[in-house]
C-alpha positions, 0 to 999 in steps of 0.5 A: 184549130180554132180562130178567137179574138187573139187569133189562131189557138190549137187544141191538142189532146194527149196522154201519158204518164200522169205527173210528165210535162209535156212540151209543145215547141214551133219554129224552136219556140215552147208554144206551152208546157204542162203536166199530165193529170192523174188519169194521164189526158191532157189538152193542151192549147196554144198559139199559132200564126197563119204562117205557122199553120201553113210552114211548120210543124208543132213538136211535142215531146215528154219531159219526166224529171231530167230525161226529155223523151224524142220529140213527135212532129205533127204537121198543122197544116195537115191537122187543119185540112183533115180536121184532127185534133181541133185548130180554132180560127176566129 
């Protein structure tokens, strides 16, 4: 997690199948959406409040033509205390 100008941004590395989108969604709103390169890594980055941080958690889940995959919690309070991922606050 890393602070900028425009606020909290997560950093998410992810892999899958090359050419699925991938979605990341917190309190039931898609923070970003992207697709998988070719060698199957992604970094996605996105937005987050302090509150968002401290109460919630960020789902990501595989979207491959029609068929959406079950979605995977990730607690971002737990990404910033143990430093996975990257979570830049400014």
């Amino acid at each position: 997690m890393t602070s900028t100008d425009r606020g909290l941004e997560v950093r998410l590395t992810v892999a899958g199948e090359p050419g699925a989108t991938v979605e990341v969604i917190v309190d039931g709103a898609v923070k970003t959406s992207s697709v998988v390169d070719d060698s199957g890594a992604l970094e996605l980055v996105f937005p987050v409040t302090f509150w968002e941080v401290i109460l919630s958690n960020a789902e990501v889940r595989y979207i491959v033509g029609d068929q959406v995959g079950p979605g995977t919690a990730i607690d971002l309070w737990t990404m910033f205390r143990e430093n996975i991922g990257v979570i830049n606050a400014a």
